[in-house]
C-alpha positions in Angstrom: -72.2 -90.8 -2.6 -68.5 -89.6 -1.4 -65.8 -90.0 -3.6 -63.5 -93.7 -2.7 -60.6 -92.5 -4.1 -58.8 -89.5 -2.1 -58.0 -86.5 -4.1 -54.3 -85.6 -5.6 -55.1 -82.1 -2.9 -55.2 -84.7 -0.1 -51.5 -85.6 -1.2 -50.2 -82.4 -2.2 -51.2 -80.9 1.1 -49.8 -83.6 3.1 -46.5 -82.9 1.6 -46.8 -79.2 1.8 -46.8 -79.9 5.8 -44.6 -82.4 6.0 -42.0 -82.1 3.3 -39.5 -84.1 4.6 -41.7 -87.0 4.1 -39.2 -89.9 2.4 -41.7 -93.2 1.5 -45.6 -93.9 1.4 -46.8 -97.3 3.0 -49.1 -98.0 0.7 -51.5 -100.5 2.5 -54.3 -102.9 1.9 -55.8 -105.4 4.6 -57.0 -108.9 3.6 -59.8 -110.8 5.2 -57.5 -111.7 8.2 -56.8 -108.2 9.2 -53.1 -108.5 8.1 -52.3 -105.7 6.4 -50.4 -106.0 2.9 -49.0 -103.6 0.6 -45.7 -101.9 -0.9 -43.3 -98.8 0.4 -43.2 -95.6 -2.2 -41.3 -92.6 -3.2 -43.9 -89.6 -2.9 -43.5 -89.5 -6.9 -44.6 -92.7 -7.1 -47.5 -92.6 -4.8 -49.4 -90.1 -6.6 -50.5 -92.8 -8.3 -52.8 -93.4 -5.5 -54.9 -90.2 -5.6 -57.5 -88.6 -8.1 -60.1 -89.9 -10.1 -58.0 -90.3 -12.6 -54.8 -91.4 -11.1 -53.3 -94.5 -12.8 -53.4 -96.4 -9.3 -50.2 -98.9 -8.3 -50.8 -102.3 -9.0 -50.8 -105.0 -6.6 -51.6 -108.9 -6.9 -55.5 -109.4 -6.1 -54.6 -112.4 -4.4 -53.4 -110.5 -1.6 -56.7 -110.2 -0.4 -57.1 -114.2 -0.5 -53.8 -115.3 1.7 -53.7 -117.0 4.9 -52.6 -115.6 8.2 -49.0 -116.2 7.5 -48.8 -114.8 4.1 -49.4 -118.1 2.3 -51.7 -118.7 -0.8 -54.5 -120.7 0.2 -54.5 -124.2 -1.5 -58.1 -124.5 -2.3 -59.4 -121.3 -3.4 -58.2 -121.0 -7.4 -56.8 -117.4 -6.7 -52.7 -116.6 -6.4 -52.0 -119.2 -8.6 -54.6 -121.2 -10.9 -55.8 -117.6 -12.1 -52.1 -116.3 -12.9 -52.5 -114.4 -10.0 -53.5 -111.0 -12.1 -53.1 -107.4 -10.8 -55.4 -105.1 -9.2 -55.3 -101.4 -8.9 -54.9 -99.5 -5.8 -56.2 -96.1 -5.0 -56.1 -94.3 -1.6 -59.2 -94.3 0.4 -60.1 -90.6 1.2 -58.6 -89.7 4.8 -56.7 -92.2 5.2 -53.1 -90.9 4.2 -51.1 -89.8 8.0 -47.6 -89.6 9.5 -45.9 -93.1 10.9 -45.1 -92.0 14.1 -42.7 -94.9 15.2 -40.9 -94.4 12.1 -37.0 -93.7 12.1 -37.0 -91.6 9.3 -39.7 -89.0 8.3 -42.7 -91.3 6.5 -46.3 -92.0 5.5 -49.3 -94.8 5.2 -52.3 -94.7 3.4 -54.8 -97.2 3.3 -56.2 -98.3 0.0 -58.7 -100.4 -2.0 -58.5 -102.4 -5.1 -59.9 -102.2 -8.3 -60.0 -103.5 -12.1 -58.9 -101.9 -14.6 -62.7 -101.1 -15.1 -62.9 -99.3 -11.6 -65.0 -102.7 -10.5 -64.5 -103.1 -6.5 -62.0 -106.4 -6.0 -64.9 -108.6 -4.7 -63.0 -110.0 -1.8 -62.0 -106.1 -0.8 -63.0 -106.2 2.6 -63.5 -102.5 3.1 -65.5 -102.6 -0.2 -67.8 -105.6 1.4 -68.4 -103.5 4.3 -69.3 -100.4 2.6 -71.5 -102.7 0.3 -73.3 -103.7 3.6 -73.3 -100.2 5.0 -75.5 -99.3 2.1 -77.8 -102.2 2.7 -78.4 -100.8 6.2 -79.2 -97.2 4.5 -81.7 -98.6 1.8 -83.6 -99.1 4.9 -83.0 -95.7 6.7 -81.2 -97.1 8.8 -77.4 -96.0 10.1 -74.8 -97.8 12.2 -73.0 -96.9 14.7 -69.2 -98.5 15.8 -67.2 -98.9 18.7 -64.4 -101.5 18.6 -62.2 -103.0 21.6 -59.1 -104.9 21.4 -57.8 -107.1 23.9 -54.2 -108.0 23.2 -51.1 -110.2 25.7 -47.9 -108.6 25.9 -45.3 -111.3 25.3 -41.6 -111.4 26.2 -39.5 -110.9 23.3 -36.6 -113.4 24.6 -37.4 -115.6 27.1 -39.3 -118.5 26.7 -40.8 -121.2 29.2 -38.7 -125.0 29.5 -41.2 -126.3 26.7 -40.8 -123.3 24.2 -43.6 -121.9 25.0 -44.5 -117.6 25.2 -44.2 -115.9 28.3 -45.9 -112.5 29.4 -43.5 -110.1 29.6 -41.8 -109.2 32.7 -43.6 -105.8 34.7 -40.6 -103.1 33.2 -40.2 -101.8 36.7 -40.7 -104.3 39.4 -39.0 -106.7 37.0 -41.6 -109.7 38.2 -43.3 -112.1 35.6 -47.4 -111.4 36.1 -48.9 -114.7 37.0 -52.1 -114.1 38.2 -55.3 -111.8 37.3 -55.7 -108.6 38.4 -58.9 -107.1 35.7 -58.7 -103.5 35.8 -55.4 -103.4 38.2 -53.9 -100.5 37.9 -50.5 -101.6 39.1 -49.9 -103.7 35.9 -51.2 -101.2 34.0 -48.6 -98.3 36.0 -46.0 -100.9 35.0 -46.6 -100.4 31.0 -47.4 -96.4 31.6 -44.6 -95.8 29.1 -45.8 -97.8 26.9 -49.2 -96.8 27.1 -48.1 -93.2 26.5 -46.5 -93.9 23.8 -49.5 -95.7 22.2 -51.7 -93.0 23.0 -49.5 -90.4 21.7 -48.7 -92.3 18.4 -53.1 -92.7 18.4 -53.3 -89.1 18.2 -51.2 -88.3 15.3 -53.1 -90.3 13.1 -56.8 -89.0 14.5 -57.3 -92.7 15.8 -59.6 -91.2 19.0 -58.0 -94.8 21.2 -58.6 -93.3 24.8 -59.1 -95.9 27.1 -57.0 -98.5 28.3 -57.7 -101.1 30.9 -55.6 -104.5 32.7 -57.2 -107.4 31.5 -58.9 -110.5 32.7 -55.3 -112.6 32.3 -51.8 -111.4 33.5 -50.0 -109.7 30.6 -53.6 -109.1 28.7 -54.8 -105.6 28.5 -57.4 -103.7 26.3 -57.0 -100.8 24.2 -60.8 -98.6 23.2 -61.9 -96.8 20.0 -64.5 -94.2 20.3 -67.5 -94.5 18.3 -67.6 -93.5 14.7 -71.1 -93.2 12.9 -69.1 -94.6 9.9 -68.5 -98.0 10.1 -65.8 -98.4 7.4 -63.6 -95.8 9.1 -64.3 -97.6 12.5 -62.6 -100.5 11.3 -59.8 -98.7 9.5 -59.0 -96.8 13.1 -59.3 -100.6 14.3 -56.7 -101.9 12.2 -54.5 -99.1 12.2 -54.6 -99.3 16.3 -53.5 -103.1 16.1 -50.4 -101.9 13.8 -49.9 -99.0 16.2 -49.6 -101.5 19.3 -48.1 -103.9 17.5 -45.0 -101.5 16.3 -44.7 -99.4 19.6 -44.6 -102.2 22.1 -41.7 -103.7 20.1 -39.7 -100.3 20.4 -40.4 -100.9 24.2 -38.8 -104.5 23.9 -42.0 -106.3 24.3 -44.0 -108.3 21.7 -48.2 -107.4 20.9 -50.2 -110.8 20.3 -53.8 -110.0 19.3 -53.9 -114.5 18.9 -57.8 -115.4 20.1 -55.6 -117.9 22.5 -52.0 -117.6 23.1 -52.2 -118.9 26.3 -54.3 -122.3 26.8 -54.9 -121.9 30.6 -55.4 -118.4 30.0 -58.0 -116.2 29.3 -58.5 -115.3 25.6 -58.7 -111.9 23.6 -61.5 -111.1 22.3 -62.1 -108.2 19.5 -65.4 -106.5 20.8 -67.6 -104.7 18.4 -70.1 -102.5 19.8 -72.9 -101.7 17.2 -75.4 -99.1 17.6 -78.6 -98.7 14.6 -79.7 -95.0 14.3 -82.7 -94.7 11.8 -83.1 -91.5 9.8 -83.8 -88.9 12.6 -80.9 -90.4 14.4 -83.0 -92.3 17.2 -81.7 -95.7 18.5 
């Protein structure tokens, strides 16, 4: 089996091309898909890589929180437990620029350990790879596409109740109202934006490279090729929601991947295309 800890050459060579490089996200996503983690000096990051790299610590409870960051009242974790550290070590591949960045800097995703190299049981990327091995015990491979649907929000205005509004069409200047799936207008409107997406995509090897309108004004879709890896499909898919998420704000607009934001709307969906390949790679 492939190492799960990248190498200290991973991180050396990264540096060596981009030397101006000033902080390391270092990143972990709990079972919401929120990612959690710490910013580093490139000194201290090197923690992160080798076999037999220290690792940076990191409560084990941050697996265990609630959408908004909160310890969860009735699991016996963050608290009750005296909310112990883990140890984080980069997951191979997974160390690339932050395009949106102001200042020259880097993320890496990472999983937890003990201090006995155990997986953190609620690990999510661990729990999938346990599953992915499942899968292989009976020849069999899997195969993974994901979609995500998101609404783009205004950032300032707000309806007479306080309630979200789609964001205004940047160059009509008109509030969408009404569906128009696959449109192409609404999706001109956003071309910026879009670009910018896609650009940001393909500095981090992300492979997004389809984009549609969706079935409610203001909703559109973003697509992930398929990966015949199903760990690193979901990484791409939760690196693309930070992606949107970071580069529609720097076009004045907000990202909302909520199931319903809108109640007479319709809702985003996360699709997950699966594929099962058996040993000579047949469906």
């Amino acid at each position: 089996m492939a190492s799960l800890i990248a190498s200290r050459e991973e991180l050396d060579t990264f540096l060596r091309e981009h030397p101006e490089t000033a902080w390391i996200e270092m990143m972990v996503p709990d079972m919401s898909g929120q990612l959690r983690g710490k910013r580093l000096t490139p000194k201290v990051a090197a923690k992160l890589f080798g076999e037999d790299a220290e690792g940076c610590r990191l409560p084990g409870s941050n697996y265990l929180l609630d959408v908004t960051g909160q310890n969860v009242a009735t699991l016996p974790y963050g608290g009750p437990d005296g909310d112990p550290d883990f140890f984080c070590h980069s997951a191979p591949g997974m160390l690339m620029p932050v395009p949106w960045s102001r200042e020259p800097a880097a993320q890496v995703l990472c999983a937890m350990t003990d201090a006995n190299r155990q997986p953190h049981f609620a690990d999510p990327r661990h729990i999938l790879r346990q599953q992915e091995e499942r899968l292989a015990a009976h020849g069999l491979r899997p195969v993974m596409a994901i979609e995500l649907e998101f609404h783009l929000v205004d950032a300032e205005a707000w309806g007479e109740r306080g309630e979200v509004l789609p964001a205004r069409l940047p160059l009509s200047g008109e509030r969408p109202s009404a569906t128009n799936v696959y449109g192409l207008e609404d999706l001109g409107e956003f071309s910026e934006l879009f670009s910018d997406i896609a650009e940001a995509a393909r500095i981090q090897g992300l492979d997004a490279e389809t984009a549609v309108s969706e079935y409610a004004p203001g909703q559109y879709e973003v697509n992930l090729l398929h990966v015949a890896d199903v760990v690193t499909a979901c990484d791409r898919a939760v690196l693309l929601k930070r992606t949107i998420r970071q580069t529609a704000l720097r076009h004045g607009v907000i990202a909302t991947f909520m199931a319903k934001p809108f109640a007479d709307l319709a809702g985003s969906g996360l699709h997950v295309h699966v594929s099962l390949l058996d040993g000579e790679g047949r469906n």
